[in-house]
C-alpha positions as CSV (number, residue, x, y, z in Angstrom):
1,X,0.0,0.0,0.0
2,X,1.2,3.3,-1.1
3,X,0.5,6.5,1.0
4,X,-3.1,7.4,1.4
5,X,-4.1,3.7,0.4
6,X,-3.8,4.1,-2.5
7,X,-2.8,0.5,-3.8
8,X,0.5,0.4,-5.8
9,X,0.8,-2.0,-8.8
10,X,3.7,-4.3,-9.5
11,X,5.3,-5.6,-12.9
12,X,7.7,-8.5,-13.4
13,X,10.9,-6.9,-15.5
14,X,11.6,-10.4,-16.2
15,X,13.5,-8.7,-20.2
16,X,15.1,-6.1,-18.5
17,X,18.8,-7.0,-18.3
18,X,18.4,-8.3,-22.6
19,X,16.5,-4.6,-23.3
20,X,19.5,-3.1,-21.1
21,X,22.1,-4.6,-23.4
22,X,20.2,-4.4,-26.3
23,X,20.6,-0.2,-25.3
24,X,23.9,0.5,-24.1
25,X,23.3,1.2,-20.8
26,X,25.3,-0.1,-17.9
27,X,23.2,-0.4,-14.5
28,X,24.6,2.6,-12.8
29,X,23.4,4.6,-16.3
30,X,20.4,3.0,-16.5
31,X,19.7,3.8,-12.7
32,X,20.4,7.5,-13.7
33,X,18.2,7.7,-16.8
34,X,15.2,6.6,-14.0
35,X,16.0,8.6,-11.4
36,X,16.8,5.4,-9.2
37,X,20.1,3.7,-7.7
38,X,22.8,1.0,-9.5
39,X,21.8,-1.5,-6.6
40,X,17.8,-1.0,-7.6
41,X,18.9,-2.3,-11.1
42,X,20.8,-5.0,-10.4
43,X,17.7,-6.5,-7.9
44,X,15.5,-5.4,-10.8
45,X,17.7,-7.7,-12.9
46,X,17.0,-10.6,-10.5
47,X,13.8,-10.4,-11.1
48,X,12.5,-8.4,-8.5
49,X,9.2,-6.8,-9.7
50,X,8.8,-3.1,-10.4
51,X,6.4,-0.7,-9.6
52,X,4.3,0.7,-12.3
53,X,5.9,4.1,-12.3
54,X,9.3,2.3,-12.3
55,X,8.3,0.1,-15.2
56,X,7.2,2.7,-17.1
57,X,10.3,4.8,-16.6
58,X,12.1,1.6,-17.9
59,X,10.1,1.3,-21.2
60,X,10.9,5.2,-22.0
61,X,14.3,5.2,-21.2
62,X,15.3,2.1,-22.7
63,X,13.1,2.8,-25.8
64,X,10.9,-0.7,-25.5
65,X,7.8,-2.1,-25.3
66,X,5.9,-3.4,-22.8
67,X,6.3,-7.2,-23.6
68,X,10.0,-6.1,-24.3
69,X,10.7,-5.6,-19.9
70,X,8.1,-8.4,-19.2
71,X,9.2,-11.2,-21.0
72,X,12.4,-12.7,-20.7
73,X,12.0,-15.6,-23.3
74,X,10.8,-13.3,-26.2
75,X,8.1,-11.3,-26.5
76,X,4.8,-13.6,-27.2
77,X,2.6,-13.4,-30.2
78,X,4.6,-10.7,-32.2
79,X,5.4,-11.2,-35.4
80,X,6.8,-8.7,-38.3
81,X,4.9,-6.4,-39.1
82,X,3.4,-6.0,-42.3
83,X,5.0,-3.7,-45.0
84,X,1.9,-1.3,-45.0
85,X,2.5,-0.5,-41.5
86,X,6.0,-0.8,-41.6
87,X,6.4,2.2,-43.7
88,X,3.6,4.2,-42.5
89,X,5.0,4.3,-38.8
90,X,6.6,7.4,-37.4
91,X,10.5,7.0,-36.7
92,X,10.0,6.5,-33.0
93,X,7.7,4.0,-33.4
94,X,10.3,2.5,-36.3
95,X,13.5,3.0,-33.4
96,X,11.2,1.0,-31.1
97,X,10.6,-1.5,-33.2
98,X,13.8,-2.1,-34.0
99,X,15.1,-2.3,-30.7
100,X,12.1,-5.1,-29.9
101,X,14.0,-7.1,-32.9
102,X,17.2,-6.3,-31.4
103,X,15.9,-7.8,-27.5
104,X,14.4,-10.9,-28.8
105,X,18.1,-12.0,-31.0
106,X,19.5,-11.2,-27.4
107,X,16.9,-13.4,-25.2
108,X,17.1,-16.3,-28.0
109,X,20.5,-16.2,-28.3
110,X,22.4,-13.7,-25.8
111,X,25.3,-15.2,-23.4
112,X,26.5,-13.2,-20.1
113,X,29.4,-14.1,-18.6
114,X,31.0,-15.5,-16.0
115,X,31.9,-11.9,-14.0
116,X,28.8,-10.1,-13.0
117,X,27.5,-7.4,-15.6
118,X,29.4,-9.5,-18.6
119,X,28.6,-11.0,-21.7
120,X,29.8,-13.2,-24.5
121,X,30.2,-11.9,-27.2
122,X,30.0,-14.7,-29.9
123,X,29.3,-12.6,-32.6
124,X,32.4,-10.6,-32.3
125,X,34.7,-12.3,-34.6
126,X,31.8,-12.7,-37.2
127,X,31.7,-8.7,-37.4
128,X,35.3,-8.3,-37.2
129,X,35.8,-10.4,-40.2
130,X,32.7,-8.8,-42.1
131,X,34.7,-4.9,-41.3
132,X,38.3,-6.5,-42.5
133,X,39.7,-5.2,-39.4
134,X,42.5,-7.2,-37.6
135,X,42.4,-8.6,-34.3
136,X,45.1,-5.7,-33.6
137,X,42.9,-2.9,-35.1
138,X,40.0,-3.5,-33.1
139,X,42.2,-3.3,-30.4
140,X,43.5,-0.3,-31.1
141,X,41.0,1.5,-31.8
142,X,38.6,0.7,-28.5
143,X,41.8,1.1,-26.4
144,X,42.7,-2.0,-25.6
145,X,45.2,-5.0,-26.7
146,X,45.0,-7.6,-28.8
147,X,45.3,-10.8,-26.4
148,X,41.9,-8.9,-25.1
149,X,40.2,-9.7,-28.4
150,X,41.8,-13.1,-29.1
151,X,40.3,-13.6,-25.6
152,X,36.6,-12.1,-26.5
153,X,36.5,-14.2,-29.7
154,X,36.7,-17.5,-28.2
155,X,33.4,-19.0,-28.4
156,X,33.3,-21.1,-25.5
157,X,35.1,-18.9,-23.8
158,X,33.3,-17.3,-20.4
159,X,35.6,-14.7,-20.7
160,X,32.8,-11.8,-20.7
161,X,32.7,-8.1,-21.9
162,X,31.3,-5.4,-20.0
163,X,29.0,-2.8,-21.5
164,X,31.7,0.2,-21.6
165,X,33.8,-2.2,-23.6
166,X,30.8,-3.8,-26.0
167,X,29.8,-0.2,-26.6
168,X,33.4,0.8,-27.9
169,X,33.0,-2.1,-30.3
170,X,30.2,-1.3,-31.7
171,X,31.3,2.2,-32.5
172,X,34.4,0.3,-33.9
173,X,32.5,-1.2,-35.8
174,X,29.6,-0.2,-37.0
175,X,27.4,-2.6,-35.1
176,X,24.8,-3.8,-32.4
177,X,25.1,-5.4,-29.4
178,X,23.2,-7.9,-30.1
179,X,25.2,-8.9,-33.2
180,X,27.9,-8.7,-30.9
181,X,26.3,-11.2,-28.5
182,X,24.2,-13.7,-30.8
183,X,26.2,-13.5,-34.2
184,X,25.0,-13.3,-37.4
185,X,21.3,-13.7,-37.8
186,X,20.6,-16.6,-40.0
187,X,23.6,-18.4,-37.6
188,X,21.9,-21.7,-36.6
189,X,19.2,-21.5,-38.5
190,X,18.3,-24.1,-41.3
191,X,18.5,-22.6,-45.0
192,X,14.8,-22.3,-46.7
């Protein structure tokens, strides 16, 4: 019960650590874009339900929708949309859609890592390749060494990335997170 009696409404956030990734935000910026603490996001995370002001502070700031944070499986019943409405849609509704793609490639196929706040990141070879870009250039241009990227490309690895460093690869090169984390698209999926 809330103040006056009023009673408050809770939400299970079971998506929230896949919409997280699939948006760039660490907990502690996450926390901020709320209005809430690091610690709240990581219980959050574990799924600890959210109030309904909290949950819809999530959705905005993480630019999903509502089966995005509930879910943690994939959002159910949601299929593409046709091309009628899919060009008739204004740009934020487009954005969201897109990150709703971008959160159901990371629940299907996302890995985190062995280290709390990590993920694998079994698509990073794949995009490496696909920019021409040598083990030592990634490197170099998010700051790091190479033995870091040999170590981030094993696939079985559960060596894990955190998001400052997943985000510095994706401006490296010209990707998502979640093709990052998941690979390419098609990967693991039968031709036809």
């Amino acid at each position: 019960m809330a103040e006056g009696g009023e009673k408050v409404s809770y939400y299970a956030v079971d998506g929230l650590r896949a919409c997280r990734y699939a948006a760039g935000f660490t907990q502690k910026e996450l926390a901020e874009a709320v209005g809430s603490h690091q610690t709240h996001i990581a219980e959050l995370e574990t799924f600890l339900n959210a109030t309904g002001d909290m949950f819809d502070r999530l959705c905005e700031a993480l630019g999903v929708f509502v089966d995005d944070l509930l879910y943690g499986r994939g959002s159910r019943g949601w299929a593409r949309p046709d091309s009628q409405w899919w060009h008739a849609a204004d740009p934020a509704e487009l954005a969201r859609w897109e990150r709703h793609l971008q959160v159901n490639r990371i629940k299907a196929r996302g890995k985190f890592g062995n280290a709390p706040g990590t993920a694998l990141l079994r698509g990073l070879k794949d995009c490496r390749e696909a920019s021409g870009l040598t083990q030592r250039e990634v490197a170099r241009r998010i700051g790091s060494n190479q033995s870091t990227i040999v170590k981030l490309e094993k696939r079985y690895a559960p060596r894990g990335a955190y998001m400052k460093t997943i985000r510095k690869l994706c401006l490296a090169l010209d990707v998502s997170p979640a093709d990052l984390m998941c690979g390419p698209e098609n990967e693991g999926r039968r031709p036809g």
